[in-house]
C-alpha positions in Angstrom: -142.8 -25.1 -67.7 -141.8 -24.9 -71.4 -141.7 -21.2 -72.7 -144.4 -21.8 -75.2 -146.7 -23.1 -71.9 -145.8 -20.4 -70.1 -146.9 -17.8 -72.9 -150.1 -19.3 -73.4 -150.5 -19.2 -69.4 -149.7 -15.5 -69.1 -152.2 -14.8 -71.9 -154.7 -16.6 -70.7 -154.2 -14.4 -67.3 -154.7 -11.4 -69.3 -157.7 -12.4 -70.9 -159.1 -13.6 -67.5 -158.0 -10.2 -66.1 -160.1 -8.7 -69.0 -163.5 -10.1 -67.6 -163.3 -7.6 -64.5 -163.9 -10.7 -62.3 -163.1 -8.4 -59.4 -166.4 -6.6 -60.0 -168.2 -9.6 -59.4 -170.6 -9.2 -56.1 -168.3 -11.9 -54.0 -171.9 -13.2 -52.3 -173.7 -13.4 -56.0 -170.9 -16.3 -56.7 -171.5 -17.7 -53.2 -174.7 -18.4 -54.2 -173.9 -19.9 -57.5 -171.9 -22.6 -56.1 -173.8 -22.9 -52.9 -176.8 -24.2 -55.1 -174.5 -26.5 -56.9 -175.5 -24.7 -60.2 -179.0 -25.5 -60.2 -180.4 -22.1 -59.8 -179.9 -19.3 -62.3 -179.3 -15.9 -60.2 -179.4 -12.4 -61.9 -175.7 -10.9 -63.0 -175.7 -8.1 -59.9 -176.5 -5.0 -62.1 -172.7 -3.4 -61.4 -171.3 -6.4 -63.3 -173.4 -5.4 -66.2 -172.8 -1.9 -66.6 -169.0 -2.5 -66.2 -168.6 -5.0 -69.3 -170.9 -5.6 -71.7 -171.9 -8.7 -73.0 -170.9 -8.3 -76.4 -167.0 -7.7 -74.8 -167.5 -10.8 -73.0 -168.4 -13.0 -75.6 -165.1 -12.0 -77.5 -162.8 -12.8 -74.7 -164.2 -16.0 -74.3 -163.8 -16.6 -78.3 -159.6 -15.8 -77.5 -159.5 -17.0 -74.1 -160.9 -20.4 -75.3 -158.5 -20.4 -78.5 -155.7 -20.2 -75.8 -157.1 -23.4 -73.9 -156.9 -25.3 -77.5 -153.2 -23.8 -78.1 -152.0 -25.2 -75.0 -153.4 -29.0 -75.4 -151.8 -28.5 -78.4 -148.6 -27.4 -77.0 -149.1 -30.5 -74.3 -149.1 -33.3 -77.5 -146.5 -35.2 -78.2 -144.9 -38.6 -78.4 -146.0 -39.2 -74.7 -149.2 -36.8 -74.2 -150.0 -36.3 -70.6 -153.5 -38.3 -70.0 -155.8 -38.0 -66.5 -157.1 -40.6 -64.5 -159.9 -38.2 -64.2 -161.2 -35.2 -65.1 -159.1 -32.1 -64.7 -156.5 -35.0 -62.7 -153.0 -35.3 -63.9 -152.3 -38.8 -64.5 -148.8 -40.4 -62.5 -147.0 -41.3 -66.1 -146.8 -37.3 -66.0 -143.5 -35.1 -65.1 -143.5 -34.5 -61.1 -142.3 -30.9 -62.4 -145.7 -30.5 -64.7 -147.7 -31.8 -61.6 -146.4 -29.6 -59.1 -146.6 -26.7 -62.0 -149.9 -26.9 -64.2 -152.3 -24.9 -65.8 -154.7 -24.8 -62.7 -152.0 -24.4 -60.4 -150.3 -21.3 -62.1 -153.6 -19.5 -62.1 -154.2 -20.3 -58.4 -150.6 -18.7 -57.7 -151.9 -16.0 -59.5 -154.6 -14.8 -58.0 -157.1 -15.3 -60.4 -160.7 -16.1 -58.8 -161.1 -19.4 -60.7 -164.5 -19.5 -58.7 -166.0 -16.6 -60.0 -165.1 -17.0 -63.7 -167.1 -20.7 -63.4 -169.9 -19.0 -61.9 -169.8 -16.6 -65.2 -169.3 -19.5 -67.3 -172.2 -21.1 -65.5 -174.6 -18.1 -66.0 -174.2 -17.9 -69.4 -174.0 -21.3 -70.6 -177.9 -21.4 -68.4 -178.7 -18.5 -70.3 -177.9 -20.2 -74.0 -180.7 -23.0 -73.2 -183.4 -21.0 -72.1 -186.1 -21.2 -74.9 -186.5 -17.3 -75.1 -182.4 -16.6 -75.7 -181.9 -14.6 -79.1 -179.1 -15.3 -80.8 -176.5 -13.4 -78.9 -177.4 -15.0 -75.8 -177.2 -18.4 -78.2 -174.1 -17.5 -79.0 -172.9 -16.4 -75.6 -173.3 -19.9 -74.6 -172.4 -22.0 -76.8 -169.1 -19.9 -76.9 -168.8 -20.7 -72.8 -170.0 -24.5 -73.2 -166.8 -24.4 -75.6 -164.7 -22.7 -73.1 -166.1 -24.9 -70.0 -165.3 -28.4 -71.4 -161.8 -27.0 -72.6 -161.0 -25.9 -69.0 -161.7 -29.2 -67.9 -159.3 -30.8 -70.3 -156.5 -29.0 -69.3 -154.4 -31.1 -66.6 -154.2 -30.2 -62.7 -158.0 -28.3 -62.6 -159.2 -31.6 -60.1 -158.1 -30.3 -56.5 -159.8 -26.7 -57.5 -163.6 -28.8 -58.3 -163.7 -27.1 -61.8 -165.2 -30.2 -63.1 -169.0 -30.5 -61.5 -171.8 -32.7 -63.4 -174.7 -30.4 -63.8 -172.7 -27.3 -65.3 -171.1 -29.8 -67.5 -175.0 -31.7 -68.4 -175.9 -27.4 -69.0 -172.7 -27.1 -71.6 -174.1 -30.5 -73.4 -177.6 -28.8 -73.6 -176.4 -25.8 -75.4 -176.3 -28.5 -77.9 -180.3 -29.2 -78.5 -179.8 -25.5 -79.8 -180.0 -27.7 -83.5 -183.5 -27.4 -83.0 -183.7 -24.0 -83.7 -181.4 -24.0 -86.7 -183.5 -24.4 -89.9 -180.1 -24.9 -92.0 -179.7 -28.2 -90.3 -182.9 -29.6 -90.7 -182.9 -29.4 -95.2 -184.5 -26.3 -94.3 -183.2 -23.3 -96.1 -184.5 -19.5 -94.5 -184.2 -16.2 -96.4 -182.9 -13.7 -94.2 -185.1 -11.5 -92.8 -183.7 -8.8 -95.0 -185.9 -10.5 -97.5 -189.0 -11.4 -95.2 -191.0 -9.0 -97.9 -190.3 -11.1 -100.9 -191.1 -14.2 -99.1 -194.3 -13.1 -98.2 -194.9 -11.4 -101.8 -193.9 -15.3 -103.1 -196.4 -16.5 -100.3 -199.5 -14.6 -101.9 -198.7 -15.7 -105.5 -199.2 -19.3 -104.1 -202.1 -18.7 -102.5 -204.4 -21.0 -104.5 -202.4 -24.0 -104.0 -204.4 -27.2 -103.5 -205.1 -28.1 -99.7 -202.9 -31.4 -100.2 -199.6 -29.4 -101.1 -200.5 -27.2 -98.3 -201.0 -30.0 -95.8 -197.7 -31.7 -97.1 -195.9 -28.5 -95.9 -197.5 -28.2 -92.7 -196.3 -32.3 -92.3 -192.7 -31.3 -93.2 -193.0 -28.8 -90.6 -194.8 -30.2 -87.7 -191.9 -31.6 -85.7 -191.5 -29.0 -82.3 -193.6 -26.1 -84.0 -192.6 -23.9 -81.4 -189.0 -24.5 -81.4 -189.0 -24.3 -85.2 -191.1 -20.6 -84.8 -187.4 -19.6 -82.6 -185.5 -21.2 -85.2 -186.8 -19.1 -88.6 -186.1 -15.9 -86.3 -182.0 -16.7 -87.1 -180.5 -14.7 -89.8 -178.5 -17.1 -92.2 -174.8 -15.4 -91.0 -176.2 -16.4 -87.4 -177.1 -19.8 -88.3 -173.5 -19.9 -90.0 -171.9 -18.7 -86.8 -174.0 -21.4 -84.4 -173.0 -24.1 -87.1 -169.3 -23.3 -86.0 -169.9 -22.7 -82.9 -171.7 -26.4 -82.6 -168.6 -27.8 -84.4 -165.9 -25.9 -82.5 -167.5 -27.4 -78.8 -168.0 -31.1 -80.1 -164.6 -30.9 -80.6 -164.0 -29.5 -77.4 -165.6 -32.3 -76.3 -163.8 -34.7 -78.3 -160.5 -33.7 -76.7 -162.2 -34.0 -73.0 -162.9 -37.5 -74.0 -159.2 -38.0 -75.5 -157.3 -36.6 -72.5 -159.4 -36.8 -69.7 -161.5 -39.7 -68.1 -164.6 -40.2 -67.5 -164.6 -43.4 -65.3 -165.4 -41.5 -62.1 -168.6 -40.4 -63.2 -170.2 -42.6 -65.3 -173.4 -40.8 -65.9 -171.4 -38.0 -67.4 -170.0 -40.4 -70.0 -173.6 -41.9 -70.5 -175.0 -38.3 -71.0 -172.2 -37.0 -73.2 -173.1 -40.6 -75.9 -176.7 -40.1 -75.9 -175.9 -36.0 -76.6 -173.1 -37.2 -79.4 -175.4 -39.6 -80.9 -178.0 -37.3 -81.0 -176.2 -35.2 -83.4 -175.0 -38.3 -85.7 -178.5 -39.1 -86.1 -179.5 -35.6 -87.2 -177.8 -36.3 -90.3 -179.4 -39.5 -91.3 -182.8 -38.1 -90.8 -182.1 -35.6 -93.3 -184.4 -35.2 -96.0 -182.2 -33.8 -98.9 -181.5 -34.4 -102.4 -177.9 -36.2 -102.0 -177.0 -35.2 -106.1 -176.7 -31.3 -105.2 -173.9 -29.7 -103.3 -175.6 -27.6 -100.3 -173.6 -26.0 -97.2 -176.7 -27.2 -95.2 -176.0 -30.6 -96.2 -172.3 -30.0 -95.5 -172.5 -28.1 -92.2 -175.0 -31.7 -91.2 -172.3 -33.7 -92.2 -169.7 -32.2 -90.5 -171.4 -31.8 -87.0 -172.3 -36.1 -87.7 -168.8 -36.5 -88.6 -167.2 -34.6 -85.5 -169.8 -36.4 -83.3 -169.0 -39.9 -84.5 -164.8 -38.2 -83.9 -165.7 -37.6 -80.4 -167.4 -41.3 -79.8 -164.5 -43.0 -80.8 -162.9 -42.1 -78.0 -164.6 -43.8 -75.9 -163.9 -47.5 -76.6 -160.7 -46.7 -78.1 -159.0 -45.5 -74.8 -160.1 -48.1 -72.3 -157.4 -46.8 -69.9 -159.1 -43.6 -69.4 -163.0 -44.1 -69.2 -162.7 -47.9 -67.7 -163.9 -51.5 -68.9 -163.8 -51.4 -72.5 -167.0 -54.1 -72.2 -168.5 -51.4 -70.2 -167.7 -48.4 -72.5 -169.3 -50.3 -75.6 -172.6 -51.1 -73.8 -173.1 -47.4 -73.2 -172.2 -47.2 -76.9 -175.1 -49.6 -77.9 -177.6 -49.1 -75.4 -177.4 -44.9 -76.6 -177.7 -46.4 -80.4 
Protein backbone atom coordinates (compact mmCIF):
# COMPACT_ATOMS: atom_id res chain seq x y z
CA UNK A 1 0.00 0.00 0.00
CA UNK A 2 1.29 3.45 -1.00
CA UNK A 3 2.60 5.49 2.11
CA UNK A 4 0.10 8.24 1.64
CA UNK A 5 -2.77 5.15 1.81
CA UNK A 6 -1.29 3.87 4.52
CA UNK A 7 -1.34 7.30 6.49
CA UNK A 8 -4.69 7.95 5.88
CA UNK A 9 -5.49 4.25 7.00
CA UNK A 10 -3.67 4.60 10.38
CA UNK A 11 -5.58 7.86 10.91
CA UNK A 12 -8.57 6.73 10.16
CA UNK A 13 -7.78 3.88 12.99
CA UNK A 14 -7.26 6.51 15.39
CA UNK A 15 -10.22 8.29 14.90
CA UNK A 16 -12.27 4.98 14.98
CA UNK A 17 -10.33 4.21 18.23
CA UNK A 18 -11.60 7.69 19.38
CA UNK A 19 -15.39 6.62 19.37
CA UNK A 20 -14.76 4.11 22.35
CA UNK A 21 -16.51 1.39 20.20
CA UNK A 22 -15.35 -0.97 22.85
CA UNK A 23 -17.88 0.46 25.30
CA UNK A 24 -20.54 -0.40 23.08
CA UNK A 25 -22.99 -3.08 24.86
CA UNK A 26 -21.88 -6.13 22.34
CA UNK A 27 -25.86 -7.40 22.48
CA UNK A 28 -27.22 -3.63 21.83
CA UNK A 29 -25.34 -3.98 18.26
CA UNK A 30 -26.62 -7.62 17.96
CA UNK A 31 -29.80 -6.20 17.92
CA UNK A 32 -29.17 -3.53 15.45
CA UNK A 33 -28.16 -5.73 12.76
CA UNK A 34 -30.38 -8.61 13.83
CA UNK A 35 -33.34 -6.30 12.83
CA UNK A 36 -31.73 -5.38 9.58
CA UNK A 37 -31.83 -1.69 10.74
CA UNK A 38 -35.35 -1.26 10.85
CA UNK A 39 -35.77 -0.70 14.46
CA UNK A 40 -34.21 2.21 16.31
CA UNK A 41 -32.89 0.89 19.88
CA UNK A 42 -31.77 3.26 22.75
CA UNK A 43 -27.68 3.99 22.86
CA UNK A 44 -27.17 1.65 26.32
CA UNK A 45 -26.81 4.57 28.82
CA UNK A 46 -22.86 3.58 29.60
CA UNK A 47 -22.15 4.51 25.93
CA UNK A 48 -23.56 7.87 26.65
CA UNK A 49 -22.01 8.98 29.61
CA UNK A 50 -18.58 7.81 28.15
CA UNK A 51 -18.63 10.21 25.03
CA UNK A 52 -20.72 12.77 24.44
CA UNK A 53 -22.47 13.49 21.47
CA UNK A 54 -21.00 16.65 20.73
CA UNK A 55 -17.29 14.58 20.63
CA UNK A 56 -18.84 12.24 18.34
CA UNK A 57 -20.12 14.46 15.86
CA UNK A 58 -16.51 15.95 15.45
CA UNK A 59 -14.78 12.74 14.80
CA UNK A 60 -17.16 11.90 12.32
CA UNK A 61 -16.49 15.53 10.70
CA UNK A 62 -12.36 14.29 10.55
CA UNK A 63 -12.97 10.68 10.26
CA UNK A 64 -15.17 11.35 7.17
CA UNK A 65 -12.52 14.09 5.72
CA UNK A 66 -10.11 11.03 5.89
CA UNK A 67 -12.57 8.70 3.70
CA UNK A 68 -12.57 11.73 0.97
CA UNK A 69 -8.53 12.10 1.30
CA UNK A 70 -8.11 8.56 0.41
CA UNK A 71 -10.48 8.37 -2.82
CA UNK A 72 -8.51 11.13 -3.57
CA UNK A 73 -5.32 9.41 -3.02
CA UNK A 74 -6.99 6.31 -5.04
CA UNK A 75 -7.45 8.73 -8.48
CA UNK A 76 -5.44 8.60 -11.14
CA UNK A 77 -4.95 7.80 -14.74
CA UNK A 78 -6.46 4.27 -14.07
CA UNK A 79 -8.88 4.89 -10.88
CA UNK A 80 -9.90 1.63 -9.31
CA UNK A 81 -13.84 1.17 -10.14
CA UNK A 82 -16.32 -1.68 -8.35
CA UNK A 83 -18.45 -3.96 -10.00
CA UNK A 84 -20.46 -3.28 -6.95
CA UNK A 85 -20.71 -1.53 -4.01
CA UNK A 86 -17.90 -1.64 -1.55
CA UNK A 87 -16.43 -4.57 -4.42
CA UNK A 88 -13.12 -4.11 -5.88
CA UNK A 89 -13.37 -4.43 -9.57
CA UNK A 90 -10.73 -7.28 -11.40
CA UNK A 91 -8.94 -4.32 -13.64
CA UNK A 92 -7.52 -3.59 -9.89
CA UNK A 93 -3.89 -4.51 -8.50
CA UNK A 94 -4.13 -8.19 -6.96
CA UNK A 95 -1.78 -6.42 -4.17
CA UNK A 96 -4.68 -3.53 -3.55
CA UNK A 97 -7.23 -6.46 -3.44
CA UNK A 98 -5.58 -8.59 -1.09
CA UNK A 99 -4.69 -5.15 0.91
CA UNK A 100 -7.68 -2.53 0.97
CA UNK A 101 -9.21 -0.19 3.14
CA UNK A 102 -11.74 -2.72 4.63
CA UNK A 103 -9.38 -5.27 4.81
CA UNK A 104 -6.63 -3.30 6.83
CA UNK A 105 -9.26 -2.31 9.43
CA UNK A 106 -10.45 -5.94 9.78
CA UNK A 107 -6.64 -6.93 10.55
CA UNK A 108 -6.89 -4.40 12.88
CA UNK A 109 -9.28 -5.14 15.07
CA UNK A 110 -11.52 -2.55 14.67
CA UNK A 111 -15.35 -3.62 15.28
CA UNK A 112 -16.52 -2.46 11.79
CA UNK A 113 -20.00 -3.79 13.06
CA UNK A 114 -20.44 -1.74 15.89
CA UNK A 115 -19.30 1.63 14.28
CA UNK A 116 -22.32 0.82 11.41
CA UNK A 117 -24.59 0.23 14.18
CA UNK A 118 -23.53 3.98 15.52
CA UNK A 119 -23.68 5.25 12.15
CA UNK A 120 -27.14 3.65 11.83
CA UNK A 121 -28.45 5.17 15.15
CA UNK A 122 -27.71 8.42 14.35
CA UNK A 123 -28.34 8.85 10.84
CA UNK A 124 -32.35 7.31 12.32
CA UNK A 125 -32.08 9.90 14.77
CA UNK A 126 -31.39 13.01 12.07
CA UNK A 127 -34.96 12.11 10.36
CA UNK A 128 -37.10 11.93 13.16
CA UNK A 129 -39.37 15.00 12.95
CA UNK A 130 -38.59 16.07 16.72
CA UNK A 131 -34.48 16.19 16.15
CA UNK A 132 -33.05 19.71 17.04
CA UNK A 133 -30.40 20.80 15.18
CA UNK A 134 -27.63 18.90 16.80
CA UNK A 135 -29.20 15.74 16.29
CA UNK A 136 -29.79 17.29 12.52
CA UNK A 137 -26.47 17.75 12.31
CA UNK A 138 -25.38 14.48 13.87
CA UNK A 139 -26.93 12.86 10.95
CA UNK A 140 -26.36 14.36 8.26
CA UNK A 141 -22.67 14.32 9.29
CA UNK A 142 -23.02 10.26 9.53
CA UNK A 143 -25.19 10.02 6.19
CA UNK A 144 -21.93 11.76 4.84
CA UNK A 145 -19.64 9.40 6.54
CA UNK A 146 -21.95 6.18 5.60
CA UNK A 147 -22.05 6.61 1.79
CA UNK A 148 -18.25 7.50 1.86
CA UNK A 149 -17.44 4.15 3.60
CA UNK A 150 -19.17 2.45 1.02
CA UNK A 151 -17.16 4.08 -1.74
CA UNK A 152 -14.10 3.04 -0.53
CA UNK A 153 -12.91 -0.37 -2.38
CA UNK A 154 -12.84 -3.95 -0.54
CA UNK A 155 -15.96 -3.01 2.17
CA UNK A 156 -18.31 -5.92 0.11
CA UNK A 157 -17.29 -9.33 1.89
CA UNK A 158 -17.72 -7.29 5.49
CA UNK A 159 -21.90 -6.38 4.30
CA UNK A 160 -21.11 -2.57 4.97
CA UNK A 161 -23.31 -1.77 2.19
CA UNK A 162 -27.21 -2.73 3.24
CA UNK A 163 -30.25 -0.90 1.45
CA UNK A 164 -32.39 0.40 4.25
CA UNK A 165 -29.32 2.24 6.29
CA UNK A 166 -28.38 3.56 2.93
CA UNK A 167 -32.52 4.64 1.98
CA UNK A 168 -32.12 6.30 6.02
CA UNK A 169 -28.69 8.34 4.85
CA UNK A 170 -30.80 9.55 1.59
CA UNK A 171 -33.64 10.71 4.04
CA UNK A 172 -31.49 12.84 6.10
CA UNK A 173 -31.90 14.70 2.92
CA UNK A 174 -35.84 15.74 3.18
CA UNK A 175 -34.15 17.74 6.15
CA UNK A 176 -34.61 20.87 3.12
CA UNK A 177 -37.94 21.07 4.49
CA UNK A 178 -37.04 22.44 7.58
CA UNK A 179 -34.57 24.98 6.20
CA UNK A 180 -36.36 28.35 5.53
CA UNK A 181 -33.11 29.66 3.67
CA UNK A 182 -33.83 27.25 0.95
CA UNK A 183 -37.22 27.88 0.38
CA UNK A 184 -36.76 32.24 -0.54
CA UNK A 185 -37.44 32.29 2.95
CA UNK A 186 -35.11 34.42 4.98
CA UNK A 187 -35.46 33.91 9.19
CA UNK A 188 -34.05 36.41 11.78
CA UNK A 189 -32.28 34.59 14.28
CA UNK A 190 -33.82 34.18 17.29
CA UNK A 191 -31.56 36.56 18.90
CA UNK A 192 -33.90 39.03 17.25
CA UNK A 193 -37.32 37.12 17.79
CA UNK A 194 -38.27 40.57 19.80
CA UNK A 195 -37.90 42.89 16.93
CA UNK A 196 -39.70 40.61 14.72
CA UNK A 197 -42.52 40.56 16.82
CA UNK A 198 -42.29 44.42 17.64
CA UNK A 199 -42.30 44.71 13.43
CA UNK A 200 -45.27 42.19 13.61
CA UNK A 201 -47.55 44.59 15.83
CA UNK A 202 -46.79 47.69 13.64
CA UNK A 203 -48.46 45.64 10.76
CA UNK A 204 -51.23 44.70 12.48
CA UNK A 205 -53.81 46.53 10.47
CA UNK A 206 -52.86 45.08 7.23
CA UNK A 207 -55.76 44.24 4.94
CA UNK A 208 -57.00 40.53 5.18
CA UNK A 209 -55.83 39.97 1.40
CA UNK A 210 -52.04 40.68 2.26
CA UNK A 211 -52.48 38.57 5.26
CA UNK A 212 -54.04 35.69 3.38
CA UNK A 213 -51.26 36.06 0.62
CA UNK A 214 -48.77 35.27 3.42
CA UNK A 215 -50.49 32.53 4.90
CA UNK A 216 -50.58 31.08 0.91
CA UNK A 217 -46.78 31.54 0.65
CA UNK A 218 -46.59 29.61 3.78
CA UNK A 219 -49.03 26.81 3.61
CA UNK A 220 -46.86 24.12 2.07
CA UNK A 221 -46.12 21.35 5.29
CA UNK A 222 -47.02 23.97 8.08
CA UNK A 223 -45.78 21.79 10.51
CA UNK A 224 -42.45 21.02 9.06
CA UNK A 225 -42.00 24.75 8.25
CA UNK A 226 -43.00 25.43 12.32
CA UNK A 227 -39.44 22.99 12.84
CA UNK A 228 -37.79 24.82 10.27
CA UNK A 229 -38.11 28.73 11.64
CA UNK A 230 -36.73 27.14 15.07
CA UNK A 231 -32.96 27.01 13.01
CA UNK A 232 -30.68 29.84 13.85
CA UNK A 233 -29.30 31.29 10.45
CA UNK A 234 -25.38 29.83 11.44
CA UNK A 235 -27.37 26.46 11.79
CA UNK A 236 -29.11 26.63 8.56
CA UNK A 237 -25.57 27.75 7.09
CA UNK A 238 -23.96 24.58 8.70
CA UNK A 239 -27.01 22.06 7.25
CA UNK A 240 -26.58 23.95 3.82
CA UNK A 241 -22.97 22.45 3.91
CA UNK A 242 -23.64 19.70 5.39
CA UNK A 243 -26.47 18.87 2.45
CA UNK A 244 -23.74 19.79 -0.12
CA UNK A 245 -20.82 17.90 1.48
CA UNK A 246 -23.14 14.31 1.45
CA UNK A 247 -24.53 14.91 -2.20
CA UNK A 248 -21.20 14.87 -3.02
CA UNK A 249 -20.52 11.91 -1.11
CA UNK A 250 -22.97 10.58 -3.07
CA UNK A 251 -21.79 11.62 -6.20
CA UNK A 252 -18.47 9.77 -5.78
CA UNK A 253 -20.61 6.49 -4.69
CA UNK A 254 -22.16 6.75 -8.00
CA UNK A 255 -18.63 7.53 -9.73
CA UNK A 256 -16.74 4.56 -8.22
CA UNK A 257 -19.05 2.27 -7.10
CA UNK A 258 -22.03 0.38 -8.89
CA UNK A 259 -25.17 0.24 -8.39
CA UNK A 260 -26.35 -2.55 -10.81
CA UNK A 261 -26.87 -5.08 -8.03
CA UNK A 262 -29.49 -3.26 -6.53
CA UNK A 263 -31.44 -1.46 -8.61
CA UNK A 264 -33.96 -0.03 -6.31
CA UNK A 265 -31.05 1.73 -4.59
CA UNK A 266 -30.11 3.49 -7.83
CA UNK A 267 -33.92 4.26 -8.40
CA UNK A 268 -34.18 5.68 -4.83
CA UNK A 269 -30.97 7.70 -4.91
CA UNK A 270 -32.55 9.63 -8.69
CA UNK A 271 -35.88 10.40 -7.29
CA UNK A 272 -33.79 11.79 -3.84
CA UNK A 273 -31.22 13.74 -6.40
CA UNK A 274 -34.00 15.01 -8.41
CA UNK A 275 -35.82 16.07 -5.66
CA UNK A 276 -33.19 18.57 -4.76
CA UNK A 277 -32.71 19.85 -8.50
CA UNK A 278 -36.32 20.66 -8.51
CA UNK A 279 -36.13 22.62 -5.20
CA UNK A 280 -34.40 25.22 -7.06
CA UNK A 281 -36.71 25.70 -9.96
CA UNK A 282 -39.65 26.17 -7.64
CA UNK A 283 -37.97 28.90 -6.10
CA UNK A 284 -39.74 32.04 -5.87
CA UNK A 285 -36.93 34.76 -5.84
CA UNK A 286 -36.16 37.84 -7.39
CA UNK A 287 -33.29 36.51 -9.92
CA UNK A 288 -31.75 40.52 -10.27
CA UNK A 289 -30.42 40.45 -6.50
CA UNK A 290 -27.44 38.42 -5.29
CA UNK A 291 -28.70 36.37 -2.08
CA UNK A 292 -26.66 33.36 -0.36
CA UNK A 293 -30.17 31.64 -0.15
CA UNK A 294 -30.42 31.85 -3.74
CA UNK A 295 -26.80 30.66 -3.98
CA UNK A 296 -26.80 27.89 -1.28
CA UNK A 297 -30.33 26.63 -3.81
CA UNK A 298 -28.23 26.69 -6.58
CA UNK A 299 -25.43 24.88 -5.46
CA UNK A 300 -27.28 21.94 -3.74
CA UNK A 301 -29.30 21.78 -7.65
CA UNK A 302 -26.08 21.98 -9.21
CA UNK A 303 -24.26 19.23 -7.08
CA UNK A 304 -27.52 17.10 -7.53
CA UNK A 305 -27.56 17.40 -11.27
CA UNK A 306 -23.17 16.47 -10.61
CA UNK A 307 -24.24 13.41 -8.92
CA UNK A 308 -26.94 12.27 -11.86
CA UNK A 309 -24.63 12.40 -14.42
CA UNK A 310 -23.07 9.62 -13.24
CA UNK A 311 -25.37 7.50 -13.87
CA UNK A 312 -25.74 7.33 -17.73
CA UNK A 313 -22.30 8.42 -18.15
CA UNK A 314 -20.64 5.20 -16.65
CA UNK A 315 -22.70 2.40 -18.12
CA UNK A 316 -20.05 -0.05 -17.04
CA UNK A 317 -20.77 0.45 -13.52
CA UNK A 318 -24.61 0.80 -12.94
CA UNK A 319 -25.64 -1.51 -16.16
CA UNK A 320 -27.69 -0.93 -19.49
CA UNK A 321 -27.21 2.55 -20.32
CA UNK A 322 -31.10 2.16 -21.93
CA UNK A 323 -31.92 1.07 -18.49
CA UNK A 324 -30.05 3.74 -16.55
CA UNK A 325 -31.79 6.59 -18.64
CA UNK A 326 -35.40 5.23 -18.12
CA UNK A 327 -34.84 5.56 -14.33
CA UNK A 328 -33.51 9.01 -15.34
CA UNK A 329 -36.91 9.93 -17.03
CA UNK A 330 -39.35 8.06 -15.39
CA UNK A 331 -37.83 10.09 -11.76
CA UNK A 332 -38.18 13.53 -14.07
Amino acid sequence: MPPALHELLNRSIELIGSLALEDLDPSWVQQVWDSEFTQKFDIPVHYEETIEESHILKIVQRLTKCCEEYMVALEGPDPILSDSVGETSPGASLSFAKKSFWSELIDQNVKYSHLIALLSHYIEAGTEAASGPHLLKLGLTCAGLYVSLITLPGSGPYKIFHPVIYSKALQTLQIIKKIPALHGLPRRSSATSSQQASQGRKNQKKSSSQRSSQRQCQNEDEDEEEEGLELSLEDQDTLIVLLLQLVTAVEKLLEYSSMKRSMESLELTIRTLLNLVRLETSTVLNLTVRSRYREATQALAYSSLLALLQIPTLKQLHGDVNECSSLLFNGI
